[in-house]
C-alpha positions, 0 to 999 in steps of 0.5 A: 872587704872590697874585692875590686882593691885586694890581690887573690893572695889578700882575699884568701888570707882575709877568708882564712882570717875570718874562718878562724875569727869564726871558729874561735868565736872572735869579732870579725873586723875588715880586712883594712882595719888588720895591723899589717903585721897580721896583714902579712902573718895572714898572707903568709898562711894564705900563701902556704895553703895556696901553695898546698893545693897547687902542689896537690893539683899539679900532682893529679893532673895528667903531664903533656909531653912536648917533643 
């Protein structure tokens, strides 16, 4: 995959992809050779679990008052 073509949301679903094309033992292809059906399937996954860590983060961080 190259970095300098894909949005954040891309690089993260393509690092989830092949994180479980691993896992399964699965041949691992480029992140353009994915069908754009499973291009938004893994987006969507992508999305969740960035969603997942903000809401986490945002929940431990300190709030700062504005008066």
């Amino acid at each position: 995959m190259r970095f300098d073509r894909h949005s954040a949301l891309d690089l993260l679903a393509d690092a989830l992809r092949r994180a479980d094309a691993t896992w399964r033992g699965g041949e691992i292809v480029p992140w353009d050779d994915v069908s754009e059906g499973q291009q938004r399937e893994w987006r969507a996954v992508a999305l969740r679990a960035a969603t997942a860590v903000y809401e986490e983060v945002s929940a431990d961080s300190p709030r700062v008052a504005t008066d």
